[in-house]
Every structure is written in structure tokens, then in C-alpha cells.
VOVO-743902 format. One record per residue: residue number from 1; residue in three letters; x, y, z of N, C-alpha, C in turn. Coordinates in steps of 0.2 Angstrom, whole numbers. Layout:
BEGIN
- NUM; ALA; X; Y; Z; X; Y; Z; X; Y; Z
...
***
This chain:
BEGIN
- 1; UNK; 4; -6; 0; 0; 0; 0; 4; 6; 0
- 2; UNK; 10; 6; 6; 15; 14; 4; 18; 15; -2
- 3; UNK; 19; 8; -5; 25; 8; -11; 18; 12; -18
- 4; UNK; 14; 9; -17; 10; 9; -21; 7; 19; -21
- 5; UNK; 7; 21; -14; 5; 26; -13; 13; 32; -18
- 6; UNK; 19; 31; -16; 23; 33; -18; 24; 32; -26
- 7; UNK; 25; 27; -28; 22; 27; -38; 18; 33; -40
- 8; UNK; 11; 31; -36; 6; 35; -40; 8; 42; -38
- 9; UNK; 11; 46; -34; 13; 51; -34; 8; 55; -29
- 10; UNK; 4; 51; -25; 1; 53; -20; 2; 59; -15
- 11; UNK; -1; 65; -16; 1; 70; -10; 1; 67; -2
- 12; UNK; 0; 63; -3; 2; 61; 7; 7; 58; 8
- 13; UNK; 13; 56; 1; 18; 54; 2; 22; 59; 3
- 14; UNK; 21; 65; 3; 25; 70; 2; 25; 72; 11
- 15; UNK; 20; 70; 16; 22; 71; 23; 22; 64; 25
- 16; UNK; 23; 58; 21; 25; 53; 25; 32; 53; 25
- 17; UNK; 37; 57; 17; 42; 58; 19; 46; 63; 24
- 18; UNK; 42; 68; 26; 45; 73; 31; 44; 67; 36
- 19; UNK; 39; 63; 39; 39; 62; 45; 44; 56; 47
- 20; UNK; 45; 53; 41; 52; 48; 40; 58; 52; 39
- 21; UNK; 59; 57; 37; 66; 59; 40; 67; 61; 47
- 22; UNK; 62; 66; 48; 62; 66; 57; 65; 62; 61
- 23; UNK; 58; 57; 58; 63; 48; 62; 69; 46; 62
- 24; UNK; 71; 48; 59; 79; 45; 58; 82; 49; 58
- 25; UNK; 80; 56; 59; 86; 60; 65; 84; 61; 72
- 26; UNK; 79; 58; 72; 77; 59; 81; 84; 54; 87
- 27; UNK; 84; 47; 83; 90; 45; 89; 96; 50; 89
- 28; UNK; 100; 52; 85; 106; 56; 84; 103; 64; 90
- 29; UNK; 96; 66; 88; 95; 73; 90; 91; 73; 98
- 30; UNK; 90; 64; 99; 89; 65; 108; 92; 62; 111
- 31; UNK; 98; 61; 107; 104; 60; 111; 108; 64; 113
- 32; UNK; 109; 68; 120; 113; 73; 123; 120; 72; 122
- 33; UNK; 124; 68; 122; 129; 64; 122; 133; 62; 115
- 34; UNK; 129; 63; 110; 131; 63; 103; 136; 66; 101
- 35; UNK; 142; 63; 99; 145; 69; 95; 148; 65; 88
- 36; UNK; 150; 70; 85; 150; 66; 78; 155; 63; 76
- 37; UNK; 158; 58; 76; 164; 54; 75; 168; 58; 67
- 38; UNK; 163; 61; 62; 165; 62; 56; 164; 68; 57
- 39; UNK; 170; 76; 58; 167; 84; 57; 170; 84; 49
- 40; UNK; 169; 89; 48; 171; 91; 40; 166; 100; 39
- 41; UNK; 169; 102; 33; 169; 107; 32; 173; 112; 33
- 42; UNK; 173; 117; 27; 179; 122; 27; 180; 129; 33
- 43; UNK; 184; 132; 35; 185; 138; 39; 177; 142; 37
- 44; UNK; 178; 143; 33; 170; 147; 32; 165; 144; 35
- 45; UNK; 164; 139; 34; 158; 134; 37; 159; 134; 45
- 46; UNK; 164; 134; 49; 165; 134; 55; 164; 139; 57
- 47; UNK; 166; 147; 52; 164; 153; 56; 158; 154; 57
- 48; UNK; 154; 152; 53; 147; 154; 51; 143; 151; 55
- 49; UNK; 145; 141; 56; 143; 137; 59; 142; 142; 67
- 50; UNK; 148; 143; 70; 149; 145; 74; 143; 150; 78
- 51; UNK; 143; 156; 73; 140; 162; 74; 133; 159; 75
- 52; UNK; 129; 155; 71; 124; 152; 69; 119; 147; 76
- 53; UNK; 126; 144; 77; 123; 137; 82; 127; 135; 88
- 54; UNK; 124; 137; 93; 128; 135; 101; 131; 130; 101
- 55; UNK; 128; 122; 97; 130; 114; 98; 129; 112; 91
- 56; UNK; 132; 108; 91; 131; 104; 85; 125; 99; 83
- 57; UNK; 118; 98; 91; 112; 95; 89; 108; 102; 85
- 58; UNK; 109; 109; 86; 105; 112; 83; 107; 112; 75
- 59; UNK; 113; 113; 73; 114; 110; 68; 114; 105; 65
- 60; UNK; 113; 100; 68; 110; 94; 65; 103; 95; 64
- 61; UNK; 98; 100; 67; 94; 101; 68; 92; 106; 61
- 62; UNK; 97; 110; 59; 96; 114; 53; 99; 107; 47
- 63; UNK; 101; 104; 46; 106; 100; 41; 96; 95; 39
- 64; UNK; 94; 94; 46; 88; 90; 43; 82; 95; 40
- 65; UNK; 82; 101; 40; 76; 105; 39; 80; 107; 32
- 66; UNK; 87; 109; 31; 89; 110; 23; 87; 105; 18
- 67; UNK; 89; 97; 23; 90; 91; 17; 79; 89; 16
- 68; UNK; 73; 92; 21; 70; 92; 17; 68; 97; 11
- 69; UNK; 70; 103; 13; 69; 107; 7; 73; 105; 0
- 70; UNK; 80; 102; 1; 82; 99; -5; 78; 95; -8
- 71; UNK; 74; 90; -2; 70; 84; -7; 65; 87; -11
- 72; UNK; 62; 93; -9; 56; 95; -12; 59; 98; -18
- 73; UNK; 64; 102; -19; 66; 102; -25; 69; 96; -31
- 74; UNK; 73; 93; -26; 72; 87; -31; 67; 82; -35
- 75; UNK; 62; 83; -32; 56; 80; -32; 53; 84; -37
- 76; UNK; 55; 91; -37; 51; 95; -42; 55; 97; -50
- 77; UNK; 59; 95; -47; 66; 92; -54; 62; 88; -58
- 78; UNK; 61; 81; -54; 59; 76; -59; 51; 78; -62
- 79; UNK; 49; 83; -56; 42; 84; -60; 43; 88; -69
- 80; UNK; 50; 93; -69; 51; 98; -73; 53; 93; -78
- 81; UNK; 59; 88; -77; 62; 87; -82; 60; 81; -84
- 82; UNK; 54; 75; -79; 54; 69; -79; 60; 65; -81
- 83; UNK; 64; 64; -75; 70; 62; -75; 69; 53; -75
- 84; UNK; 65; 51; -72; 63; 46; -70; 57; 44; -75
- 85; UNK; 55; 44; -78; 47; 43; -83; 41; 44; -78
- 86; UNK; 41; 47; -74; 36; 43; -69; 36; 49; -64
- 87; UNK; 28; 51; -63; 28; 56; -56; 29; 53; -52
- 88; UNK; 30; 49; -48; 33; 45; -41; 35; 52; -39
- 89; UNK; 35; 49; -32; 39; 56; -27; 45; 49; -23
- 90; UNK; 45; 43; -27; 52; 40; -22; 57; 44; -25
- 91; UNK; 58; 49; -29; 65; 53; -28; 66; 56; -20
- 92; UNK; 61; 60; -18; 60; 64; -14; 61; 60; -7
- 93; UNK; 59; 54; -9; 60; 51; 0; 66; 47; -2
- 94; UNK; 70; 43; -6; 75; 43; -6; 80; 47; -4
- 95; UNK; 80; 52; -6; 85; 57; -6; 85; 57; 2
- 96; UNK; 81; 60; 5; 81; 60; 14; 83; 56; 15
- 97; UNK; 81; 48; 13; 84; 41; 16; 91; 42; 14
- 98; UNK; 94; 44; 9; 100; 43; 9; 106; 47; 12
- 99; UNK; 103; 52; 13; 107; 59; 18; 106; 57; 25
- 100; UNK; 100; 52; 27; 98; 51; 35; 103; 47; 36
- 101; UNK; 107; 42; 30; 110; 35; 33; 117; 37; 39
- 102; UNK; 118; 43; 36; 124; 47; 38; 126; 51; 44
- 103; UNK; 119; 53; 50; 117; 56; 55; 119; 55; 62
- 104; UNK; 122; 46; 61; 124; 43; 69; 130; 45; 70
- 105; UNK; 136; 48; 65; 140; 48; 64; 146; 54; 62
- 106; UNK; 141; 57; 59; 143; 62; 54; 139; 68; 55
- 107; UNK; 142; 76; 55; 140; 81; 55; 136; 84; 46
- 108; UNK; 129; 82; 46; 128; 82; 40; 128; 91; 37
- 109; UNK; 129; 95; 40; 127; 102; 36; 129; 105; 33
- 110; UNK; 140; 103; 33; 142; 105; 28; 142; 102; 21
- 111; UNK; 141; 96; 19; 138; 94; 15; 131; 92; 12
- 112; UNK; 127; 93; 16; 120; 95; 16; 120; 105; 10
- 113; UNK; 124; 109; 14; 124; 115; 11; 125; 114; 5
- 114; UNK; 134; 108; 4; 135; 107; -2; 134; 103; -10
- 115; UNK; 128; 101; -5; 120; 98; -9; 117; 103; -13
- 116; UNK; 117; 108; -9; 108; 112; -10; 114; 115; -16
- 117; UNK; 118; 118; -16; 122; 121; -22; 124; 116; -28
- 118; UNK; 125; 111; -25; 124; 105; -32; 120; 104; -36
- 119; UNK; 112; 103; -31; 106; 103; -36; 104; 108; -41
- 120; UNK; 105; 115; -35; 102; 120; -40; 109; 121; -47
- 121; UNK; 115; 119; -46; 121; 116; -53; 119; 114; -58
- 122; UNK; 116; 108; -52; 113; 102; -61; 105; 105; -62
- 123; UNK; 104; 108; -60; 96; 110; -63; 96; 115; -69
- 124; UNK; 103; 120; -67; 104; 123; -72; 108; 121; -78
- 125; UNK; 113; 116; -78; 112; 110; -83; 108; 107; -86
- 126; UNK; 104; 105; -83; 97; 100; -85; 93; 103; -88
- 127; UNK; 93; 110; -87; 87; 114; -91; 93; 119; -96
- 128; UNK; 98; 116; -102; 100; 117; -106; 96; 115; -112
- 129; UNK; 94; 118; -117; 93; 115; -122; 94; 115; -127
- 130; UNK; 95; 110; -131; 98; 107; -136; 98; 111; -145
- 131; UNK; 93; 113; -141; 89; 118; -151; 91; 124; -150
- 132; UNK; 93; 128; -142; 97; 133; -145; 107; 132; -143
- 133; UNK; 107; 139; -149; 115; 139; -150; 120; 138; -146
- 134; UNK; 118; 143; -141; 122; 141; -136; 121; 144; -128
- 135; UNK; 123; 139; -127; 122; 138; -120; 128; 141; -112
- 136; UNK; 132; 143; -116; 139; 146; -112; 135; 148; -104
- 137; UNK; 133; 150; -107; 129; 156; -99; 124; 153; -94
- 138; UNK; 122; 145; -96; 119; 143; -91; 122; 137; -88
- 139; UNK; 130; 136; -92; 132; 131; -90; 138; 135; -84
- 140; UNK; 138; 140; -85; 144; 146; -80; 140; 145; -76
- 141; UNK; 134; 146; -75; 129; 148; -70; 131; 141; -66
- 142; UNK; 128; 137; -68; 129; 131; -65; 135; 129; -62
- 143; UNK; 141; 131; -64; 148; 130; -63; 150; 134; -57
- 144; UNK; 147; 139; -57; 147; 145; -51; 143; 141; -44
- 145; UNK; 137; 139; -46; 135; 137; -41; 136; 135; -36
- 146; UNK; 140; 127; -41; 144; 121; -36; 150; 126; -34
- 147; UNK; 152; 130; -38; 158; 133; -33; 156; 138; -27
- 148; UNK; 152; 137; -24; 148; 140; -19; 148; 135; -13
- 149; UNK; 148; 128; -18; 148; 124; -12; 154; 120; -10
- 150; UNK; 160; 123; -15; 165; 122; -13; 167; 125; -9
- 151; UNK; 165; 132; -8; 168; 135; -1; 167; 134; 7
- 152; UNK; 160; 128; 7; 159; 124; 11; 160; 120; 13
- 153; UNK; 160; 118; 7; 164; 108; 8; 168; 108; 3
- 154; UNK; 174; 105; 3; 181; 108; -3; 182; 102; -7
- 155; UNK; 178; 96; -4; 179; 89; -10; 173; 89; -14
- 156; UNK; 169; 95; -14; 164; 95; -20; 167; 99; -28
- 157; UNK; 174; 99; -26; 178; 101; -31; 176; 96; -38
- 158; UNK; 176; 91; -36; 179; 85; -41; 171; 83; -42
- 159; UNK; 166; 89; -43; 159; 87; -46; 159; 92; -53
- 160; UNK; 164; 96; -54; 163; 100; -59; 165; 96; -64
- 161; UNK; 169; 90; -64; 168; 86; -68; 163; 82; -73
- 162; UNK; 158; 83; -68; 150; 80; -66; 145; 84; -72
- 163; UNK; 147; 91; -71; 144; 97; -76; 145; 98; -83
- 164; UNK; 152; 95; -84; 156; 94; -90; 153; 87; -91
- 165; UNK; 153; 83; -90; 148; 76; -93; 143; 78; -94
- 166; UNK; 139; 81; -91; 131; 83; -92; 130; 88; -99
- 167; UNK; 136; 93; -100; 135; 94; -104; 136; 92; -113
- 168; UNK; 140; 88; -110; 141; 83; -114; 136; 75; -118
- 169; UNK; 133; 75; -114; 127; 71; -113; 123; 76; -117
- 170; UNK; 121; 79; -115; 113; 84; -115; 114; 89; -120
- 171; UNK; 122; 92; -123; 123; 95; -128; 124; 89; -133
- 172; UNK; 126; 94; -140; 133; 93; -145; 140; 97; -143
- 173; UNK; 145; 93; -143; 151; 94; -142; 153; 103; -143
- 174; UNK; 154; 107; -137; 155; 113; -140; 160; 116; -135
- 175; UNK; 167; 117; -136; 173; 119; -132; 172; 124; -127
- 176; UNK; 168; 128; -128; 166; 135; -127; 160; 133; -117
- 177; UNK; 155; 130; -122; 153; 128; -115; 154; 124; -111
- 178; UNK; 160; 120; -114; 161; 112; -110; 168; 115; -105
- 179; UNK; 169; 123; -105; 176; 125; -101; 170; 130; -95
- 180; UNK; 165; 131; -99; 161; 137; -94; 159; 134; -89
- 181; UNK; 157; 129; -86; 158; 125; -79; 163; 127; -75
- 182; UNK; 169; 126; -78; 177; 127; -73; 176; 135; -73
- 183; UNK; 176; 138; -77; 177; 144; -75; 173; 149; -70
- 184; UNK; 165; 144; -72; 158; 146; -67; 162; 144; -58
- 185; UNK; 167; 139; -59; 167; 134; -52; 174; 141; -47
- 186; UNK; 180; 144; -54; 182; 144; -51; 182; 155; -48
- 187; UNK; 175; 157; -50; 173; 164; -49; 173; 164; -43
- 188; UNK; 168; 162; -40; 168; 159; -31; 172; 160; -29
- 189; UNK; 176; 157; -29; 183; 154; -27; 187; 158; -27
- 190; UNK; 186; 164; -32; 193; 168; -33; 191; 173; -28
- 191; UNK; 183; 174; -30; 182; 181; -26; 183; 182; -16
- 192; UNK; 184; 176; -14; 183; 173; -8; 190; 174; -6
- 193; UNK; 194; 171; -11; 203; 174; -10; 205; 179; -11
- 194; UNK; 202; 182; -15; 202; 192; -15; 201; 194; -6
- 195; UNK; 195; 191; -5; 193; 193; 2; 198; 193; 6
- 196; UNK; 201; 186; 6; 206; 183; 12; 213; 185; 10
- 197; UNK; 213; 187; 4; 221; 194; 2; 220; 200; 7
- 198; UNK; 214; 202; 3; 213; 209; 7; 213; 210; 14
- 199; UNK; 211; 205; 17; 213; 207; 25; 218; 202; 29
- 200; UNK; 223; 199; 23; 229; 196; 27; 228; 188; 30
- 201; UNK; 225; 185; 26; 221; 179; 27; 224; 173; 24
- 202; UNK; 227; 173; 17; 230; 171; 12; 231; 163; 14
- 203; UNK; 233; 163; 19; 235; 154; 23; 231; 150; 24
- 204; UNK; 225; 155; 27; 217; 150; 29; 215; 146; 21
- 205; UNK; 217; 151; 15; 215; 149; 8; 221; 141; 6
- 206; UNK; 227; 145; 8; 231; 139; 6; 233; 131; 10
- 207; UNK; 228; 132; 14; 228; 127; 20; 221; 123; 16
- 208; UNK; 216; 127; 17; 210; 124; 16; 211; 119; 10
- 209; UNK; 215; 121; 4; 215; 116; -1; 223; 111; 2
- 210; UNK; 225; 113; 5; 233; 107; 7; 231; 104; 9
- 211; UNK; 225; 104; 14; 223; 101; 19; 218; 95; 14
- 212; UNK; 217; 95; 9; 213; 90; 3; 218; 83; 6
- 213; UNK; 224; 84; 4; 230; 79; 5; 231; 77; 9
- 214; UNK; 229; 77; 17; 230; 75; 23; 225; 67; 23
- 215; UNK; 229; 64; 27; 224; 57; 26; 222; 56; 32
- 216; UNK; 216; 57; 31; 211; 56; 38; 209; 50; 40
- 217; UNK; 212; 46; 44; 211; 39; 48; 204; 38; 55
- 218; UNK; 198; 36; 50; 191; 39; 53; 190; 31; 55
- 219; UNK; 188; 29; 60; 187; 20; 63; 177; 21; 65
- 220; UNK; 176; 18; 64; 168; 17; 65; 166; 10; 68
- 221; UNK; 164; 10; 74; 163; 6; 79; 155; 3; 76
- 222; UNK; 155; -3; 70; 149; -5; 70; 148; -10; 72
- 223; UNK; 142; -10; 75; 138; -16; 79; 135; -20; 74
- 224; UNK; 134; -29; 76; 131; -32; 72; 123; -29; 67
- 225; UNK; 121; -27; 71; 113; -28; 66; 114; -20; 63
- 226; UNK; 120; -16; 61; 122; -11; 57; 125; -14; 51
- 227; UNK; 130; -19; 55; 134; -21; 48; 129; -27; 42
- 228; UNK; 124; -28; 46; 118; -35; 43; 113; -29; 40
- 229; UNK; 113; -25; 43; 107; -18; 40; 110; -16; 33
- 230; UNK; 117; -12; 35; 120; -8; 30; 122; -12; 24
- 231; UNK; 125; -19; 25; 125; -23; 18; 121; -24; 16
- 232; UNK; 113; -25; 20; 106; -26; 14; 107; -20; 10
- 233; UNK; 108; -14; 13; 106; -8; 9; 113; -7; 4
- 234; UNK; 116; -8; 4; 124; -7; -1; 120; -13; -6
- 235; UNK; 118; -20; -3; 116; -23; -9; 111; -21; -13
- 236; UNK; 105; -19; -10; 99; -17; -15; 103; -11; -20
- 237; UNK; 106; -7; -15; 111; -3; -22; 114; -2; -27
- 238; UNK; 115; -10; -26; 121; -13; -32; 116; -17; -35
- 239; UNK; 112; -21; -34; 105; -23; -38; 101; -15; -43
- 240; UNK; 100; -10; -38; 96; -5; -43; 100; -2; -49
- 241; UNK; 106; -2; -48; 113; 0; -54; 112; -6; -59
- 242; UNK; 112; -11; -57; 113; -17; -62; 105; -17; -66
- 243; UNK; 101; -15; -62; 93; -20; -65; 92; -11; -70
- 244; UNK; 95; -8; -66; 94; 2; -71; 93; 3; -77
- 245; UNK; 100; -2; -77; 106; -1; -84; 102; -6; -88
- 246; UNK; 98; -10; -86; 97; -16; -91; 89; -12; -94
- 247; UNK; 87; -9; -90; 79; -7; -91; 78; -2; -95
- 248; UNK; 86; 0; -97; 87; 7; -98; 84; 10; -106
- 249; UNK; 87; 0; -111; 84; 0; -119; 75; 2; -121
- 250; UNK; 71; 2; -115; 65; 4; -115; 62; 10; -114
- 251; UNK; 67; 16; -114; 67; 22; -111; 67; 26; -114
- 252; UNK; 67; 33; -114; 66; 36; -119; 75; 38; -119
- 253; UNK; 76; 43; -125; 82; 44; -125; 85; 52; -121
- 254; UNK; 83; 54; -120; 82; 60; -113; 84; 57; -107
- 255; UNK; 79; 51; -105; 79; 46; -99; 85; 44; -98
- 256; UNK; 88; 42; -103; 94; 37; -106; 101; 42; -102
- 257; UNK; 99; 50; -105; 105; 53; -104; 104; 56; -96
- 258; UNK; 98; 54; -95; 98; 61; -88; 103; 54; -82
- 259; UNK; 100; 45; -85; 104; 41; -80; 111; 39; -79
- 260; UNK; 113; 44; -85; 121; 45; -87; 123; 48; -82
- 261; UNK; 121; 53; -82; 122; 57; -76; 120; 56; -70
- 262; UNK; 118; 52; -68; 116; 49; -60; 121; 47; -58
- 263; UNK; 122; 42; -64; 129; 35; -63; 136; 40; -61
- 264; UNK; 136; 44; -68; 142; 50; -66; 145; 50; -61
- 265; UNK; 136; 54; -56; 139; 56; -50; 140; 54; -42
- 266; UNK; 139; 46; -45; 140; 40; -39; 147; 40; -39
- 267; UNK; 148; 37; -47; 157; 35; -50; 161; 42; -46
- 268; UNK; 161; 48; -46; 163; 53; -47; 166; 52; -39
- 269; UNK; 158; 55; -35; 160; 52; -26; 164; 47; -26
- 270; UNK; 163; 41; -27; 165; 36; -25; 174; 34; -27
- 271; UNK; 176; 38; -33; 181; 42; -34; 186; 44; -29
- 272; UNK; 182; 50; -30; 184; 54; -23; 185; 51; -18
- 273; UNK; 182; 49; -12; 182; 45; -8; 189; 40; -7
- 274; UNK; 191; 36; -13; 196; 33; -12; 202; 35; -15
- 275; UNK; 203; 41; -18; 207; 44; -22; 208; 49; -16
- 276; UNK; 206; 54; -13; 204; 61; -11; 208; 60; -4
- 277; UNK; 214; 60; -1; 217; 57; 3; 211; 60; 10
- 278; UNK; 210; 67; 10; 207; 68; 16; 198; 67; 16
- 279; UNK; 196; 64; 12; 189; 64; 9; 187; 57; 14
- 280; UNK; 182; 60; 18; 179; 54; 23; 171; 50; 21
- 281; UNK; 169; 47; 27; 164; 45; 25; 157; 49; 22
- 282; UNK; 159; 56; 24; 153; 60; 23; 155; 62; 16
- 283; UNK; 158; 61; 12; 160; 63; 7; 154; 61; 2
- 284; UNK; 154; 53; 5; 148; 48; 1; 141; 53; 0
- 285; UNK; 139; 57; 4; 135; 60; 4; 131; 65; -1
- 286; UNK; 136; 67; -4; 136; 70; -12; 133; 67; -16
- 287; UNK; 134; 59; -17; 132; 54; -22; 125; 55; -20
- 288; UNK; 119; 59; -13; 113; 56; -13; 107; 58; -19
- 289; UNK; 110; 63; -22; 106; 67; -27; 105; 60; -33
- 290; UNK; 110; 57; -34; 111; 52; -41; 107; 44; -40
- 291; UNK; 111; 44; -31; 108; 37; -27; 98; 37; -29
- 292; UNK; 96; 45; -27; 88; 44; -24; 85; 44; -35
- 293; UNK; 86; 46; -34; 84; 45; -44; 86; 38; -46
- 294; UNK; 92; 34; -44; 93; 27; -49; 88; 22; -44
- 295; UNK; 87; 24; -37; 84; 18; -30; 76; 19; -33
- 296; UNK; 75; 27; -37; 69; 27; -40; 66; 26; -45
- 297; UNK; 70; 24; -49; 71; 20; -55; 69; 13; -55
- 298; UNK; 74; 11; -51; 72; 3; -50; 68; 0; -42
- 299; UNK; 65; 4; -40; 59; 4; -36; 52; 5; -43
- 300; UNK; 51; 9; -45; 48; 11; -50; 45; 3; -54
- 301; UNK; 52; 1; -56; 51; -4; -59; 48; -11; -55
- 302; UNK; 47; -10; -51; 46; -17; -46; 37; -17; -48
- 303; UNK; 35; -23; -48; 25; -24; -49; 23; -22; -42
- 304; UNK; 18; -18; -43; 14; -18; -35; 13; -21; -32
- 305; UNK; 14; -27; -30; 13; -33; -27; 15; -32; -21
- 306; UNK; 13; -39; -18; 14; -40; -11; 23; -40; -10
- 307; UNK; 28; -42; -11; 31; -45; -13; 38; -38; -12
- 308; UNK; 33; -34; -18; 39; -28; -17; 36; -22; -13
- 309; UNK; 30; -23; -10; 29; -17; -3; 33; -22; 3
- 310; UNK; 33; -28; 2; 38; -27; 8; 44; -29; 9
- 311; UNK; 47; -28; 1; 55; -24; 2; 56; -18; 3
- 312; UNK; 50; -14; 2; 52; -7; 2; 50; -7; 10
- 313; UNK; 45; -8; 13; 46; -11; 21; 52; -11; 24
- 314; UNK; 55; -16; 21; 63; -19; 22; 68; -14; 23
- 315; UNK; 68; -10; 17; 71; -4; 17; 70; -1; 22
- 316; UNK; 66; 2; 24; 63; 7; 28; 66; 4; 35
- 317; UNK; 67; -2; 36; 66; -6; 41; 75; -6; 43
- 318; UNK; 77; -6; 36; 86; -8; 38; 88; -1; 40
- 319; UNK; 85; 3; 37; 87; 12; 39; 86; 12; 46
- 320; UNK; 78; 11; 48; 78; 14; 55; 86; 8; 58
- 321; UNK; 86; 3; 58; 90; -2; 62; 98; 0; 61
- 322; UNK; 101; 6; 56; 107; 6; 56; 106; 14; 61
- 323; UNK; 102; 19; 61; 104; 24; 65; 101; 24; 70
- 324; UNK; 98; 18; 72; 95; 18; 81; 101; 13; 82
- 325; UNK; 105; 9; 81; 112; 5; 83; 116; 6; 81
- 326; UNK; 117; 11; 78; 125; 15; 78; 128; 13; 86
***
């Protein structure tokens, strides 16, 4: 019945997923004693953070009220672009599910920020179009973005690779806009080191990126029914990649290209991740934009049956089980 509610794109799936995110930061947010095993984020984010929030549960508390406004834009992404072929709103609750998995452990808000600047990146890639000439100017924009959210979080650098794929994907080959993303990425960037020139700062700027090379040694203390949970969930998402790709010949050719880019932007994190000497677990968090579109794809594709409401049950059931036993 829920799975089936969420297919048809039912409005009550849209407050069954706020009330499902809650959930799954409530153990992390009535835990007094919490602290995050994983910090991350750049000097400006600490400043900011700082001015902003006495404790880190009230920012955990901001990180969950952003990643719902994210979903409701991504949610409305696929309405604009039909990403997915299908109004479903599983984008919308995936996406939470995939940012909540992160919360027992990890300080979700600088990469949450570094979300909300990715999406509106690729939205303004995504609504390029093909029949006109040229596009320089909406792919800077987009390039500008993510370089917004690399002043937050500094390994969202290696997604402007991400913008150059898409528009490669979604254009014809054009030198001109395929450099307009770098450039977009690195306006931000420069004008922020103008800042920290002009008032004697220049170290904070050249630490922030030395500090990419530093190899962070992060140990996570998991319990049995986390390590039995989170492999269900790693499996289901190496089964949604496989069954995606195969389902894919039926699809329209739009669909074809937008699931290019999902994949992109798994491969890219994941990348990252083991390439990125200081890039930790929360780094995996970037990949949620791409994870909640392919989890929605091959949810999508499952028959209403009894059968697949209660793997999606299961799902639902492995999440609460990995953030209330951390």
C-alpha cells in the first residue's frame, strides 16, 4: 500500500516523507551525548557554523530542515524534467533516506549546504537545451554554483567534472561551454581569496586546499545488526545499478541521458572518496542526489505486489535499524 502510494505520486507521500526523516534523526537529536565521529567542512563553514549554532544538535537540527527542502526540490526536478518517466515522489524520499543514513556519525550540514548548491548546478544544466545555440551562460551559472559549495565543503571540487559530462550528454560537443563550468566553479573561489588577500588571510585559503592531502584515519565502531542492515542496503544498491542499466533500452532517449548522469555522479564520489586522501565517509553524501533517482528507477520498476511493498518495508526497516544502533 505505501510503495504503491509513492508510484502513483500521491500527495500524502510528500508528509509521509518529512515524518520519515524526522525519524531517523530523532535518535542522533535526543541523544545529549552525541558527537559526531566524522566533522568536516571548510574555515568558512566553522565561522558561520559557529555564529549560527551554540551545539552541533541544533545544527544537526538545521542540516535535517535543509535536506527536506532539498528533497522537495528534487522531487520537483523530476516533475520539470521527468527524470525518471514517472511522477513517483520515491525521488523525494530517497534522497532523505540517503542523507539520514549518515546522521549517527557524521556532522551532516556542511555537505547538506553542499547539496543544496549541487542541485540547483545540475538543474541549471538540466534545463539546457539542445535547439538553442548556445548555452555558455547557463552552464557558468551552474559551474558558479557548485563553486559556492565548494567554499563549504572543498571535495565537492571533483563534481565539476559532473557538469562537463552533463553537458556533454545533453549538448553537442561545444569547447566554449564544455570549459564554462570550470570557469563558473572557479569565480567563487577567486572572489573569496580576493577577500582573504585583502585582509591578510591568504594561509586560511592555502591550508583549506593542502589540507585536501592530509589522510584522515576515521574508525567506526559498527555493531552487528548495522553491519547486517547496511550490507542489505549497499546490496539493494548494487542490484538498482545493475537492473537500471538493463531497463534502460526501454526508455526514452532523454531518460537514457539524464541516467548518465546519476551514474556519473556515484562513480565521481566514490572516486573521490578513495582517491581524495582527506575525503571521509561523509564525502559519500554528495552521491545522494544520483543514489535517490537510480533507488527510483528501480523501485519504479518493481510490480505492486505484495512482494515488493515489503522490500520497500525492508528498506525502511534496515534504515531505522542502522541509525538507532550505531
Amino acid at each position: 500500500m505505501l510503495l504503491r502510494l509513492y508510484k502513483y505520486g500521491h500527495p500524502i507521500t510528500i508528509l509521509i516523507t518529512i515524518v520519515m526523516g524526522v525519524l531517523l534523526w530523532l535518535p542522533t537529536l535526543l541523544n545529549p551525548n552525541w558527537a559526531p565521529v566524522v566533522t568536516e567542512g571548510t574555515q568558512l563553514y566553522s565561522q558561520l557554523s559557529a555564529l549560527c549554532f551554540s551545539n552541533i544538535h541544533q545544527a544537526q537540527i538545521a542540516a535535517l530542515v535543509l535536506v527536506l527542502v532539498e528533497s522537495v526540490i528534487v522531487q520537483r526536478m523530476n516533475m520539470h524534467h521527468m527524470i525518471t518517466e514517472s511522477q513517483s515522489t520515491l525521488p523525494q524520499f530517497f534522497y532523505v533516506f540517503a542523507m539520514a543514513m549518515f546522521t549517527p556519525f557524521c556532522d551532516v550540514l556542511p555537505v547538506a549546504i553542499a547539496n543544496f548548491f549541487l542541485i540547483v548546478a545540475l538543474n541549471y544544466a538540466l534545463n539546457s537545451d539542445i535547439q538553442q545555440y548556445n548555452q555558455m551562460g547557463r552552464f557558468f551559472l551552474s559551474g558558479f554554483w557548485l563553486g559556492l559549495g565548494v567554499l563549504f565543503y572543498t571535495p565537492t571540487f571533483v563534481l565539476v567534472v559532473l557538469l562537463m559530462f552533463a553537458c556533454l550528454q545533453l549538448r553537442y560537443f561545444n569547447l566554449r561551454e564544455l570549459v564554462s563550468p570550470i570557469i563558473g566553479v572557479v569565480v567563487p573561489i577567486g572572489f573569496y581569496f580576493y577577500y582573504l588577500f585583502m585582509t591578510d588571510q591568504t594561509s586560511v585559503f592555502v591550508n583549506e586546499f593542502a589540507s585536501l592531502a592530509i589522510n584522515r584515519n576515521i574508525h567506526l565502531n559498527l555493531t552487528l545488526p548495522v553491519i547486517i542492515a547496511g550490507g542489505f542496503l549497499l546490496l539493494k544498491v548494487i542490484v538498482a545499478i545493475m537492473i537500471g542499466q538493463r531497463s534502460l533500452s526501454f526508455s526514452k532517449v532523454i531518460t537514457r541521458k539524464y541516467y548518465s548522469v546519476e551514474m556519473c555522479t556515484i562513480l565521481l564520489v566514490a572516486l573521490a572518496f578513495f582517491i581524495v586522501p582527506s575525503a571521509s565517509y561523509s564525502c559519500l553524501l554528495l552521491a545522494a542526489f544520483g543514489l535517490a533517482f537510480i533507488m527510483a528507477t528501480y523501485i519504479n520498476g518493481l510490480n505492486t505486489k505484495f512482494w515488493s511493498e515489503m522490500l520497500f518495508l525492508i528498506v525502511i526497516a534496515a534504515a531505522l535499524v542502522v541509525v538507532i544502533y550505531y
